[in-house]
C-alpha positions as CSV (number, residue, x, y, z in Angstrom):
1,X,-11.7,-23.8,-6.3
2,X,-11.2,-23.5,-2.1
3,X,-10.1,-26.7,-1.0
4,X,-10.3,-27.7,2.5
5,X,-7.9,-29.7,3.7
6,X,-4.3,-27.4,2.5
7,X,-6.1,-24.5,3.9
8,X,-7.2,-26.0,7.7
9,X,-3.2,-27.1,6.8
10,X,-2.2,-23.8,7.3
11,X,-3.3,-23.8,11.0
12,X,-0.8,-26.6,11.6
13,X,2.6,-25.1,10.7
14,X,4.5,-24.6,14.0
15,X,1.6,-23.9,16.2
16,X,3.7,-22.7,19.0
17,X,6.0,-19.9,16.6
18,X,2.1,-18.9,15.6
19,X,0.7,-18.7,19.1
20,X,3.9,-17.2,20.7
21,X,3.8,-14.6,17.6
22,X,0.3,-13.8,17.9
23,X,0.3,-13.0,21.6
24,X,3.4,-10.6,21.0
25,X,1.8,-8.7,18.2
26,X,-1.5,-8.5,20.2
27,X,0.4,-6.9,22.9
28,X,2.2,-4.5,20.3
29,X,-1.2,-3.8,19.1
30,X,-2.8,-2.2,22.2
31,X,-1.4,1.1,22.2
32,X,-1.1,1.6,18.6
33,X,-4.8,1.3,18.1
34,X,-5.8,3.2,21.2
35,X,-3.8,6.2,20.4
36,X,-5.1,5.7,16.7
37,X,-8.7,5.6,18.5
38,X,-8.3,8.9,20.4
39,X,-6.6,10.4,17.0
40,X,-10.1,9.8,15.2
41,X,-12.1,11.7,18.6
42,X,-13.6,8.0,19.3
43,X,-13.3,6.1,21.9
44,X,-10.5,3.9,22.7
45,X,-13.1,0.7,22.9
46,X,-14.1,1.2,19.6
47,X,-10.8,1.0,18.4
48,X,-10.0,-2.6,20.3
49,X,-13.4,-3.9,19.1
50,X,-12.1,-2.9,15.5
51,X,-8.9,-4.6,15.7
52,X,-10.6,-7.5,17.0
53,X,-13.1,-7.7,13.8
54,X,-10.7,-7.0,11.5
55,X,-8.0,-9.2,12.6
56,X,-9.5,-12.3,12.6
57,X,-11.9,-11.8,9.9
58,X,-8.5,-11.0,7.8
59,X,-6.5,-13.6,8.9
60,X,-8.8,-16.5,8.1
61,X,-10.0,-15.3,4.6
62,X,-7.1,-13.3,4.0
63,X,-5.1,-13.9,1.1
64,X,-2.2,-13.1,2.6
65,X,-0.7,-15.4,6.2
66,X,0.9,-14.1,8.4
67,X,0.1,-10.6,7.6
68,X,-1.4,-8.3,10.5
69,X,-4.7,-6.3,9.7
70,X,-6.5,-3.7,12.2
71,X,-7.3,-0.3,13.0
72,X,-5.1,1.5,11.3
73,X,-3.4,5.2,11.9
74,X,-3.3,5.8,8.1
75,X,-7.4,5.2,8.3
76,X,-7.9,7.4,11.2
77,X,-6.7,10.6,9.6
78,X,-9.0,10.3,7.2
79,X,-11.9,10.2,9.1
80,X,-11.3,12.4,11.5
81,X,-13.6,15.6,9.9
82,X,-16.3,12.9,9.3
83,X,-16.5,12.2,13.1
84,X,-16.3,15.6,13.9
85,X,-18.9,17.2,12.0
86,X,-21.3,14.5,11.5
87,X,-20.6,12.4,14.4
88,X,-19.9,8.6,14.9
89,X,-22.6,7.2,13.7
90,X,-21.8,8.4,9.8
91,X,-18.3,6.6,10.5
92,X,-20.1,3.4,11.2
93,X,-21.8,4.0,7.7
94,X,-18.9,5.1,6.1
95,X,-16.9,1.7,7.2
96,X,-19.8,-0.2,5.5
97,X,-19.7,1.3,2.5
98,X,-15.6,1.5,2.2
99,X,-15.5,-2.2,2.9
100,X,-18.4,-3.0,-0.2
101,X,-16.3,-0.6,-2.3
102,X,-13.2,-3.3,-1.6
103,X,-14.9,-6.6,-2.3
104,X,-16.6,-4.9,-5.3
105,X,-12.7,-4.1,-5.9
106,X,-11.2,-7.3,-5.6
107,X,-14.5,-9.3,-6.7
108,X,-13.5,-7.2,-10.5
109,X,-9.9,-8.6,-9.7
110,X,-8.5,-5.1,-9.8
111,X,-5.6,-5.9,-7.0
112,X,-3.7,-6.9,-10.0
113,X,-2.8,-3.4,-10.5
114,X,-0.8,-3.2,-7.4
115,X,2.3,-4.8,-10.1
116,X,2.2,-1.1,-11.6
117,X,3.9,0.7,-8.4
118,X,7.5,1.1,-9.1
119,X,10.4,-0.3,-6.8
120,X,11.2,3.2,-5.6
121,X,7.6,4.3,-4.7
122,X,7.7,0.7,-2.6
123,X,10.8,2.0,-0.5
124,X,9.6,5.5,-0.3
125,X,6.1,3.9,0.8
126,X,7.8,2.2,3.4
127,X,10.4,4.1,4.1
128,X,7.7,6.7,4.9
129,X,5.6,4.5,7.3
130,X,9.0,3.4,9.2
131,X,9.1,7.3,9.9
132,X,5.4,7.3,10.6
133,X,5.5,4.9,13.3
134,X,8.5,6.2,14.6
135,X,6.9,9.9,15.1
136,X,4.2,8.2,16.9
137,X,6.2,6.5,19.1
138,X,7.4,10.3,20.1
139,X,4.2,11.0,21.8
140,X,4.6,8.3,24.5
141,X,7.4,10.7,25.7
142,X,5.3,13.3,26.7
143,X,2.8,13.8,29.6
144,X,0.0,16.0,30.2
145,X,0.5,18.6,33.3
146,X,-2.6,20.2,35.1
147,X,-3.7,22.8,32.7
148,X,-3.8,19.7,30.0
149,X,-0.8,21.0,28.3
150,X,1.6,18.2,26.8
151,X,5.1,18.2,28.2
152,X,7.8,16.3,26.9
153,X,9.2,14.1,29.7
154,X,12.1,15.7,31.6
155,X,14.8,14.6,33.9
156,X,14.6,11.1,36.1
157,X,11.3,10.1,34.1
158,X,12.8,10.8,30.9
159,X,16.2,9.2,32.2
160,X,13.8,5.9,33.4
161,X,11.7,6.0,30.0
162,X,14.9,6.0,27.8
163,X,16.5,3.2,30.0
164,X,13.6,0.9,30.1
165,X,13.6,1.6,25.9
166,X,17.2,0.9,25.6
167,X,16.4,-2.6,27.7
168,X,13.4,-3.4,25.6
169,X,15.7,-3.0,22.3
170,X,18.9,-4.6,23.8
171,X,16.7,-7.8,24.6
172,X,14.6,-8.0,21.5
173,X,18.4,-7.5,19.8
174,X,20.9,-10.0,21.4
175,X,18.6,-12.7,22.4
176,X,17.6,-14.3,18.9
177,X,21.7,-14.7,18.8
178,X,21.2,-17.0,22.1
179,X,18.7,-18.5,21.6
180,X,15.1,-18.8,19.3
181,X,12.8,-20.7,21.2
182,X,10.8,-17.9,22.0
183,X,10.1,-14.1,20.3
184,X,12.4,-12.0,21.8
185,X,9.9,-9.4,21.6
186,X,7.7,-11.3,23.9
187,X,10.0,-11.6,26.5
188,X,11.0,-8.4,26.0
189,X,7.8,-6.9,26.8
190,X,7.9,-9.8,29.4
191,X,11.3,-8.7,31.6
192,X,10.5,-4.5,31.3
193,X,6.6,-5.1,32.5
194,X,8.3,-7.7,35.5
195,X,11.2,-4.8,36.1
196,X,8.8,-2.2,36.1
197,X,5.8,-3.4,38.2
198,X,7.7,-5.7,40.8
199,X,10.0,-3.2,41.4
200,X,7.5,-0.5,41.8
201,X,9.1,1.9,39.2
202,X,7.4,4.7,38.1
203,X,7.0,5.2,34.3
204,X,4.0,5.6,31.9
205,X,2.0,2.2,31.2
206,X,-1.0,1.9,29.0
207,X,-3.1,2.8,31.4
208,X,-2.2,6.5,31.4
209,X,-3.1,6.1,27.9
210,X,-6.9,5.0,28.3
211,X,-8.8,2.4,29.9
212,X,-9.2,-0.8,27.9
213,X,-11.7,-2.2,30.6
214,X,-15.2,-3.3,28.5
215,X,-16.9,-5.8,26.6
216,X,-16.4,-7.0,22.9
217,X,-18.6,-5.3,20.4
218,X,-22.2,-5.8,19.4
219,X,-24.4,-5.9,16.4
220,X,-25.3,-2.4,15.8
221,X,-26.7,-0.8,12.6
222,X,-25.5,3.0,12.1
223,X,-28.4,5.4,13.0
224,X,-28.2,7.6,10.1
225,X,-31.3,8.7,7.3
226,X,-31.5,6.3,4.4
227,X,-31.2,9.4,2.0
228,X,-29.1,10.4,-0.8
229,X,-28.2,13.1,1.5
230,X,-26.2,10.8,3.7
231,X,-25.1,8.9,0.6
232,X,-23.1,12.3,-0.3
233,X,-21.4,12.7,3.0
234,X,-20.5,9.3,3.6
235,X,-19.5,8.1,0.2
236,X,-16.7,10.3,-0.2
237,X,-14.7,9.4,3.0
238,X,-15.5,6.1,2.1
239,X,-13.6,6.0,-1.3
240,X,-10.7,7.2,0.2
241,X,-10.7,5.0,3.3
242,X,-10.7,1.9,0.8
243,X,-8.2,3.4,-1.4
244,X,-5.9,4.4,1.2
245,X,-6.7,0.8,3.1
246,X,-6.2,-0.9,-0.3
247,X,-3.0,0.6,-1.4
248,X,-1.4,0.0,2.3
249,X,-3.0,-3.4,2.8
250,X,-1.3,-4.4,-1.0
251,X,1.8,-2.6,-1.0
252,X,2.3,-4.5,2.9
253,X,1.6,-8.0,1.2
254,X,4.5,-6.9,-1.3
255,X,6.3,-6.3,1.1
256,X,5.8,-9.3,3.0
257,X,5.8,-11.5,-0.1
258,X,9.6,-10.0,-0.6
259,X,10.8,-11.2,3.2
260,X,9.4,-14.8,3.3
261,X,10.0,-15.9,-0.5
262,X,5.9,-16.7,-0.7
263,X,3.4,-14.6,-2.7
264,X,-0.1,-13.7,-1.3
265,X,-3.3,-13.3,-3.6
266,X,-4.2,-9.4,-4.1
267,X,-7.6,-9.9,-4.9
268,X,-8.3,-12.3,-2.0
269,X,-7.2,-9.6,0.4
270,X,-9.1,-7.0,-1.4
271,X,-12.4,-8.7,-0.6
272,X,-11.4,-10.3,3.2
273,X,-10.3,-6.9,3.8
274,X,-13.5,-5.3,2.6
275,X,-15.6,-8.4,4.2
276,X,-13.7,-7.1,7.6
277,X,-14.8,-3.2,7.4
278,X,-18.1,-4.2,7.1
279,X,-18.5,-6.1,9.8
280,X,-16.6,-3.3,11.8
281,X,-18.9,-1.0,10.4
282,X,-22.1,-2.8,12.0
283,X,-20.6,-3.5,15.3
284,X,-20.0,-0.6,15.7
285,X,-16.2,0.1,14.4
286,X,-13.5,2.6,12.5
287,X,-12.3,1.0,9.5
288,X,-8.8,-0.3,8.7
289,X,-6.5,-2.2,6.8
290,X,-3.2,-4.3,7.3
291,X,-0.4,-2.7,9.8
292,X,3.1,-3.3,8.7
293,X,4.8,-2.3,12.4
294,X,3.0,-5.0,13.7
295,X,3.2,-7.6,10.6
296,X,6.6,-7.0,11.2
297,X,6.7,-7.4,15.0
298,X,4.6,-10.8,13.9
299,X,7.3,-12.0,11.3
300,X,10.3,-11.3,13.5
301,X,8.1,-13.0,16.0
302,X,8.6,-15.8,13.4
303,X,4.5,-15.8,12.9
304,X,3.8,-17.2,9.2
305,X,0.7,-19.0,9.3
306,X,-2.8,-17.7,9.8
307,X,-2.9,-19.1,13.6
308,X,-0.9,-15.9,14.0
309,X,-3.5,-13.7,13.3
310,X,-6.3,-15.6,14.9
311,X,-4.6,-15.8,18.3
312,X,-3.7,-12.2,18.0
313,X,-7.6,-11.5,17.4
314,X,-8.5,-13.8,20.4
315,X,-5.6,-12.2,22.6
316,X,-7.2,-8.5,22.2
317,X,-10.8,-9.8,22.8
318,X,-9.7,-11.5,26.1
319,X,-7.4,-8.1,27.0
320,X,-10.9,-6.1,27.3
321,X,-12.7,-8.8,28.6
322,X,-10.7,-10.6,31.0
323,X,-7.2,-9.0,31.7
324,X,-8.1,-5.2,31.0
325,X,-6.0,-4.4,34.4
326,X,-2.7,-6.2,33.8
327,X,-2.3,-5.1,30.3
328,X,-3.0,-1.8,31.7
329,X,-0.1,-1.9,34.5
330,X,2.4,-2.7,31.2
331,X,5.2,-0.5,30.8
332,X,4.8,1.7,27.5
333,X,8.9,2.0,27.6
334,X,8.7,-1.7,26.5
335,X,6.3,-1.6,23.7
336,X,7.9,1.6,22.5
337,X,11.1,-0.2,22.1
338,X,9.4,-3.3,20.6
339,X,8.2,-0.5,17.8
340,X,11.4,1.0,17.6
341,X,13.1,-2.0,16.7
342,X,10.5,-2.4,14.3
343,X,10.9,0.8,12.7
344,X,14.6,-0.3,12.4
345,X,14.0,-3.4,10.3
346,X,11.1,-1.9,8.3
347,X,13.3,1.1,7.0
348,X,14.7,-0.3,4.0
349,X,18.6,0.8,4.5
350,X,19.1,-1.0,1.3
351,X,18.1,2.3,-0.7
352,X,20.2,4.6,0.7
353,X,22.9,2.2,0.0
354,X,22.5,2.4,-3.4
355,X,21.2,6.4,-3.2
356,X,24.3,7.2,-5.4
357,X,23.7,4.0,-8.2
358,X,20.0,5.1,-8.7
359,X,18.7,7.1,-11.5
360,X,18.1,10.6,-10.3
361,X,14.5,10.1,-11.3
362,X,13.8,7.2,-9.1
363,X,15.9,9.2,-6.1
364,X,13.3,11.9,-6.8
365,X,10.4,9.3,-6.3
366,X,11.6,7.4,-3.4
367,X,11.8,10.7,-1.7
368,X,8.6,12.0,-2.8
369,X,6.6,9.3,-2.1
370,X,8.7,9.2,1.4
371,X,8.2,12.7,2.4
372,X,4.4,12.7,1.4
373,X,3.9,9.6,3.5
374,X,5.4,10.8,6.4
375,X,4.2,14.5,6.4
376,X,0.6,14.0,5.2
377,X,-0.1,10.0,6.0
378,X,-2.1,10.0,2.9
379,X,-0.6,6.4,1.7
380,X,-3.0,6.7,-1.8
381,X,-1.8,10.1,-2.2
382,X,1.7,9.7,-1.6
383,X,2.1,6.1,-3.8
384,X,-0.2,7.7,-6.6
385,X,2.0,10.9,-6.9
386,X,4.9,8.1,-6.9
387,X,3.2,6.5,-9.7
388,X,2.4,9.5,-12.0
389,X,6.2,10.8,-11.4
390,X,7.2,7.2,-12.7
391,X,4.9,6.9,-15.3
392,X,5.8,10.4,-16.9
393,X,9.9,9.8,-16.8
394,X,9.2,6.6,-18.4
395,X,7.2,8.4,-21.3
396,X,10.2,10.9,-21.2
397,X,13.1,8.6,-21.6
398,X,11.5,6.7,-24.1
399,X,9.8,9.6,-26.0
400,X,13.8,10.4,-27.0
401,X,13.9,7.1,-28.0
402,X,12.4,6.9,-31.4
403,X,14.1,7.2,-34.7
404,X,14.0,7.1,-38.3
405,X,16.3,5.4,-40.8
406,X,15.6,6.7,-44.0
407,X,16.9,5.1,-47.8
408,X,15.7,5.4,-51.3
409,X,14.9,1.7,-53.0
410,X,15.5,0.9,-56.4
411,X,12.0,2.1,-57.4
412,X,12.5,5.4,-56.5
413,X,10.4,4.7,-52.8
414,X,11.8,6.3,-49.9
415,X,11.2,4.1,-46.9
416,X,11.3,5.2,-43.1
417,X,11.9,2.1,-40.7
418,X,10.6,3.7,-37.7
419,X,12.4,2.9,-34.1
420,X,11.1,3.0,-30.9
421,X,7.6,3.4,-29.7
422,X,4.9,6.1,-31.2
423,X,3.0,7.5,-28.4
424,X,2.2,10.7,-26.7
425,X,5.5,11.7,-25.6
426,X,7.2,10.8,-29.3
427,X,5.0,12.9,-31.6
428,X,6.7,15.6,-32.0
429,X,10.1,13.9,-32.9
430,X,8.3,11.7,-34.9
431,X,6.8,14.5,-37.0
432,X,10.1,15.8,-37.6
433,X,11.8,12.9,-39.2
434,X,10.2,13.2,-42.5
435,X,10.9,15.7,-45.4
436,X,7.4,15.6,-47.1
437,X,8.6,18.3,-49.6
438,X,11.4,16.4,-50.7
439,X,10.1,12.9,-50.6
440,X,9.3,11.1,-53.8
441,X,5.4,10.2,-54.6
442,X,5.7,7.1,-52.9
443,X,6.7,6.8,-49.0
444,X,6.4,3.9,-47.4
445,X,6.4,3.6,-43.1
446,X,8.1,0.9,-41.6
447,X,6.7,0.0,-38.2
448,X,8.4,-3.4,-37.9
449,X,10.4,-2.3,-34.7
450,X,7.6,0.3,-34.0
451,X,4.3,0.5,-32.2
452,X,1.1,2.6,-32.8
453,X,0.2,2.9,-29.5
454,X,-2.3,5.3,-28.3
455,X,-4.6,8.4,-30.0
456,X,-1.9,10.7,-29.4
457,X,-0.4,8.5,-32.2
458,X,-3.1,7.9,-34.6
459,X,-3.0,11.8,-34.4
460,X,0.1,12.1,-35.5
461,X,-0.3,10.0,-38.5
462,X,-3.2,11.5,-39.7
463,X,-1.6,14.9,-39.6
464,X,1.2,13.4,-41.7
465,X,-0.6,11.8,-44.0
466,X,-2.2,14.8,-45.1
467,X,0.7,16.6,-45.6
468,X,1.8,14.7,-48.3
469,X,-1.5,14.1,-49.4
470,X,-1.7,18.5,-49.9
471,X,1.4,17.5,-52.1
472,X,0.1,15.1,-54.0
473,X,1.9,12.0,-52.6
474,X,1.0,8.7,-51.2
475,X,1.8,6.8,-47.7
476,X,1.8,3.0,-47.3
477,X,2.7,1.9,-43.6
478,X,4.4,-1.5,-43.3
479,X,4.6,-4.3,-40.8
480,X,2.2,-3.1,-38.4
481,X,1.0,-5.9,-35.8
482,X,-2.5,-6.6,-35.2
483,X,-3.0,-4.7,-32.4
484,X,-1.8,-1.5,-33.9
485,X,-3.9,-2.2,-37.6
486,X,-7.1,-2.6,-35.2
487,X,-6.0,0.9,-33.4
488,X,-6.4,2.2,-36.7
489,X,-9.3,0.7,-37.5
490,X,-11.2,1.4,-34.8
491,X,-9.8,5.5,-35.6
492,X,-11.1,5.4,-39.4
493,X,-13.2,8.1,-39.6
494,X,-9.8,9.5,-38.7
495,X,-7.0,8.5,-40.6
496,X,-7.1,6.9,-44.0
497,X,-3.9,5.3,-44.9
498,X,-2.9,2.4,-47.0
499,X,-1.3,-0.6,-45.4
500,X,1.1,-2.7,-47.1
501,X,-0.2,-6.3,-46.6
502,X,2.5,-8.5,-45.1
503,X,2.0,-11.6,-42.8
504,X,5.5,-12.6,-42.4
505,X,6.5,-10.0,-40.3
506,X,5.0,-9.0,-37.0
507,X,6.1,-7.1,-33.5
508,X,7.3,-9.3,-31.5
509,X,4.7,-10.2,-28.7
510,X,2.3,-8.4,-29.8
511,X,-0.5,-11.7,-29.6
512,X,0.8,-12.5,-25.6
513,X,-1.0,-12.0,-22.8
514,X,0.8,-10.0,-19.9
């Protein structure tokens, strides 16, 4: 049940860390979401008004504080085709129908299944973004001649640019050993702009970028045809917008759930975040998700709280509204070193420490999941391949676990105690424990410190079982838990088999709840 009172709490947490916090990651958030803007062919407005929306709209139903939502890169690449061919307008649609796709998501409480992603797909996921944001950092580096043409920077500009960077990181380096009072980012940013504009030096700003002169967004319902027609465009770029949005947004609250010792509510970010596309969507907005360059610009900023968020929200609103021309005169050599200090502490340096203590298989995924991240951006792509690469060693390794014990009783009964579990990936060893031409006419299956547990399985059984049926002989199967007899049950137009009533013994936690 919401309860006022502990959540208005969280507003009141060291309002000036939040404010502070919030008005550095605003200012890291300009020319992330402007280049991310122009990425997607739309304009750079659009993408402010976006970051606005989905900002604040995350950080006060959020379920996660302190963690920074908005118009994200990762987003952007997947709808650039969709702008292109259809035009902005189906975007705005799109957004809609990606953000009722995430509450419907987290409404069936389906965030849960974030716990599934292995450790090593985590670090190659963000391993990958920490390259992902440093690439894009690489393109405020270049400049554009007279024929249009990029150029990479050369000579004194480059020499100024580096220098101004090197500043920027030094600063946002040695001052938290000084002192704390204030992000170091922020004055940072503070010093280089002060450097740069009162001493009339000439280096890109965010300006050269675009202009981020305007209003904040209005209501605005997307012109396209109510029509299955449009259904059929739309619908597919909005699935993987809210899977891709999902999977970063949850994987990022992992993350941040790991650095500040708290843990965030999955679900409840599933639905603010889909609550926030929606609104983008009808005023007029790309769609996003949470940012982790600039939730980690907010946590080093010492942000925890949701006042964070809000006053990062309100700062970008009053950036287009009211203060469009100073933010434009700031120094991109200062936010570029803000993000490459932020690249720094989001790579996680702890897995290549322990690259050689790994198991080759999770050095395979880390790397794959890495490398698909940072090549293609595809965050759902790149954590499911992680996943699938996971699940299959798992079934591997423990598909060469099971075994048999076999031993003739007193009666003449030859018993198998089965080991390990039976599934998919143990079949085929399992067939090959049993000698059906030599058994006796009795065999009795021991599953005590065994699991039926999937078709694949019940399969395998009933193949078994009528081998030695061909032969004349009969199989009893033995200490099989509940949820393994109604597997069977629920398979007996099947399998037939006899089953050795005995209530003393079951699998250990079979009955609990996970």
């Amino acid at each position: 049940m919401f309860q006022v009172l502990p959540y208005l709490a969280q507003y009141k947490i060291n309002v000036k860390n939040e404010v502070l916090a919030g008005l550095t990651t605003a200012l890291a958030l300009v020319p992330e979401v402007v280049a991310f803007a122009l990425l997607a062919h739309i304009s750079p407005l659009v993408g402010i008004g976006s970051a606005f929306i989905i900002c604040l709209i995350t950080s006060v139903f959020g379920g996660r504080p302190g963690m920074i939502s908005g118009a994200a890169g990762s987003v952007a690449v997947v709808i650039v085709s969709l702008v292109v061919q259809h035009g902005p307008e189906y975007l705005f649609a799109a957004v809609v129908l990606m953000g009722l796709l995430q509450v419907t998501i987290g409404l069936l409480r389906l965030g849960k299944f974030i716990r599934l992603v292995p450790q090593p797909v985590v670090y190659g996921f963000v391993n990958g973004l920490a390259v992902i944001i440093f690439m894009a950092q690489l393109d405020q580096f270049k400049v554009r001649d007279a024929a249009g043409t990029e150029q990479w920077l050369a000579g004194t500009p480059l020499l100024l640019m580096l220098g101004l960077v090197g500043l920027t990181m030094g600063i946002v380096y040695f001052l938290p050993k000084l002192t704390k009072a204030v992000p170091a980012s922020l004055v940072a940013i503070i010093v280089v702009s002060a450097l740069v504009i009162l001493g009339g030096l000439d280096t890109k700003s965010v300006g050269d970028i675009a202009s981020i002169a305007g209003g904040l967004p209005t209501f605005h319902v997307p012109q396209v045809p109510l029509a299955w027609h449009t259904l059929g465009i739309v619908f597919p770029y909005a699935l993987i917008m809210a899977l891709v949005g999902l999977t970063e947004s949850l994987l990022t609250l992992t993350v941040v759930d790991e650095m500040t010792d708290t843990r965030g509510r999955g679900n409840q970010d599933c639905v603010a975040q889909g609550l926030a596309n929606i609104t983008s969507g009808f005023f007029g907005g790309m769609g996003g998700c949470a940012m982790i360059g600039q939730t980690m610009v907010n946590l080093e900023s010492r942000g925890r709280g949701r006042l964070s968020g809000v006053v990062a929200a309100v700062a970008l609103a009053l950036f287009v509204v009211v203060g469009s021309s100073l933010i434009e005169r700031l120094p991109l050599a200062a936010l570029v070193g803000v993000m490459f200090m932020v690249v720094i502490g989001t790579f996680e340096w702890a897995s290549l420490r322990i690259l050689r203590r790994m198991p080759r298989a999770d050095v395979l995924v880390m790397l794959v999941v890495t490398l698909v991240t940072a090549i293609s951006q595809n965050l759902a792509l790149a954590v499911l391949l992680g996943v699938v690469i996971s699940a299959l060693v798992f079934a591997w390794e423990n598909a060469k676990r099971i075994r048999a014990r076999k031993y003739l009783d007193e009666t003449g009964v030859r018993h198998y105690e089965i080991y390990g579990p039976l599934f998919f990936g143990s079949v085929q060893a399992f067939s090959e424990k049993f000698d059906t031409a030599g058994d006796p006419q009795q065999i009795v299956i021991d599953f005590q410190e065994s699991r039926v547990a999937d078709m694949s399985a019940i399969e395998a059984l009933h193949k078994l079982t009528e081998r030695y049926h061909r032969l004349g002989k009969t199989v009893h199967l033995r200490h099989l838990s509940p949820d393994c007899r109604r597997l069977l049950a629920n398979a007996d137009s099947i399998i037939e088999v006899n089953i050795l009533e005995d209530p003393l013994y079951t699998v250990a936690g079979a009955n609990q709840m996970y």
